[in-house]
N, C-alpha and C positions, 0 to 999 in steps of 0.2 A: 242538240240534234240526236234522231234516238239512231241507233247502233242498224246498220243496212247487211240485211241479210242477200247474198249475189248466188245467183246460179248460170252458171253459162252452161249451154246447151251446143257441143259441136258433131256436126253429123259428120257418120265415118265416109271414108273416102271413095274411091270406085273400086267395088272388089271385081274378082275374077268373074270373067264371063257375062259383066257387062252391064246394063241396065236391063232391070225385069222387074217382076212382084217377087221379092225374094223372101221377104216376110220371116219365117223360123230356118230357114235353108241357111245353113252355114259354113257358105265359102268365105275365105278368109280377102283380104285388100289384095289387090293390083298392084304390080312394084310401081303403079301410078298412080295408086291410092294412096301406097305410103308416104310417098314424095308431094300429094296432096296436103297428107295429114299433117307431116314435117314443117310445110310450107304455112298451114293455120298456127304452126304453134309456135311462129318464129319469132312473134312480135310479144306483146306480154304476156308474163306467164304470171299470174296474181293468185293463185291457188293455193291454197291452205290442204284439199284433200280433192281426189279423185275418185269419182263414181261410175262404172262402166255398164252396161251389156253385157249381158252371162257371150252372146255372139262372138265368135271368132272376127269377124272384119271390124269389132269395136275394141274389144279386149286383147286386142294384141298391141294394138299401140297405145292402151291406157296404159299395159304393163311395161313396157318402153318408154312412153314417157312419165310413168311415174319414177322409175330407176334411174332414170337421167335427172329430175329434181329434186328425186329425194323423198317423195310424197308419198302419203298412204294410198291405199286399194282399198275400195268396197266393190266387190261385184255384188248387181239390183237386180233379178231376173223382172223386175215388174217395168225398167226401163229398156226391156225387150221391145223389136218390132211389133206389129200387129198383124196377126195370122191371115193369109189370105188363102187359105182351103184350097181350093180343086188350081187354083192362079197362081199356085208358089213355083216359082221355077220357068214362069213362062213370062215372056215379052209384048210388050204391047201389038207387036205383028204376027204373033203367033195367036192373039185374041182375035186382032181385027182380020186374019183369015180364016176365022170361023165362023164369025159374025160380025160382019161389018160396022155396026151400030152398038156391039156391046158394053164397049169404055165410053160411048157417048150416056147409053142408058146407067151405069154406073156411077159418073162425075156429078151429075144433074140430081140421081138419086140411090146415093151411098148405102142407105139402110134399106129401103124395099130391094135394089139389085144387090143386092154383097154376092159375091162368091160362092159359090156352095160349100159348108162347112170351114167357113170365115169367122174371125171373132166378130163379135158386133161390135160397132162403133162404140154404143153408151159403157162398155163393159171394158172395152181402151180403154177409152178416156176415164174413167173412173179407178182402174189400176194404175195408169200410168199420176193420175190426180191424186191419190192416196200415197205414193210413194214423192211426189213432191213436198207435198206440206210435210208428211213424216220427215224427208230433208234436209229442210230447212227449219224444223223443228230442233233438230237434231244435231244442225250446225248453225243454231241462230249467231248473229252477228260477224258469220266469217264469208269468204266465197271458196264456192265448191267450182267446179269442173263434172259436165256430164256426159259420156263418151258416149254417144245411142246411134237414131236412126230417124229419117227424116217422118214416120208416123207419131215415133214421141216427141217428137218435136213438133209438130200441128198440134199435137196434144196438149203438150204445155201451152201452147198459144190460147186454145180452144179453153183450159182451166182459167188462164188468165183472163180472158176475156169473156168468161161466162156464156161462150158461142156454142150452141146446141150440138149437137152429136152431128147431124146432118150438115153442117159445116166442115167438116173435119179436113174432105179435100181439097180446100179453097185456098192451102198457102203451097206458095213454091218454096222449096227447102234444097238451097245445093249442095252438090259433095263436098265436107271437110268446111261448111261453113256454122258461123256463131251464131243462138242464138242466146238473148241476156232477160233475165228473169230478177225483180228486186222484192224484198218485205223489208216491210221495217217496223215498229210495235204501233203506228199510227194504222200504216196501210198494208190489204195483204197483199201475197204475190203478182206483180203487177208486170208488165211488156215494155221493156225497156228499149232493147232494140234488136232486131232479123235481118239474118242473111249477108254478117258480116265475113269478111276473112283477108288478111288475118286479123286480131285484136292491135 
């Protein structure tokens, strides 16, 4: 059997000031995010190395919980959020009383509506896609740990499954949940399993 390359994917917990497009905005966890984060990492811990989010509500408790296992740090800046332009910092009520329709016209159609001065979707996923395989390249045969955000994480999804760019917002991703990523020298990175917590 050939040697199974793992990557787990867990999104960070509820930071301060709540649910928004928070995108590169860098409020740190909720003392309910930590107790989130604590709570996903209760059950196994099978990590060889830990990979974080340059983000403060990611990178703080990669760096806690690497120090409590013992484990290495790589901060990724490319397993950062995905920029959402003129929409950082605001809620989805403070959209829909601008415009009633405008998160409808966005979900339906991600790349024609994006944000004003937003990254583009193909340009995620292709950062976020280049810094997996690198990865896992990097750590063949061991499992890593990836402390991010629920856009790299569709992202991962979106590489794994070769699902076009204009998919991107089709997965639900909750706070402080796993997801699981495998290669192995037969197959590449494939979907193992979403939206666990804890392990």
């Amino acid at each position: 059997m050939s040697a199974k390359t793992v990557i787990d994917l867990l999104r960070h917990g509820e930071p301060v000031g709540g649910k928004r497009y928070r995108g590169w905005i860098d409020d740190p966890l909720s003392e309910r995010g930590w107790a989130q984060m604590w709570h996903a990492a209760s059950g196994e811990t099978p990590w060889e190395h830990v990979v974080t989010s340059p983000l403060e509500r990611c990178r703080a408790f990669a760096e806690a919980l690497t120090e409590r296992l013992g484990l290495p740090l790589t901060i990724e800046p490319r397993v950062a959020e995905i920029r959402f332009g003129v929409w950082e910092g605001m809620s989805g009520e403070d959209l829909r009383a601008d415009d009633p329709d405008r998160l409808r016209r966005f979900y339906h159609d991600p790349l024609g509506e994006r944000p004003e001065g937003a990254e583009p979707a193909a340009d995620f996923v292709g950062r976020v896609s280049e810094a997996l395989e690198e990865l896992a390249a990097a750590h063949r045969g061991r499992h890593i740990l990836i402390v991010t955000h629920a856009g790299v994480i569709r992202a991962a999804i979106a590489h794994a499954l070769a699902a076009p760019p204009e998919r991107l917002f089709r997965a639900h991703v909750d706070n402080a949940s796993f997801t699981r990523l495998q290669a192995t020298a037969e197959r590449p990175l494939s979907l193992i399993f979403h939206g666990r917590t804890p392990l």
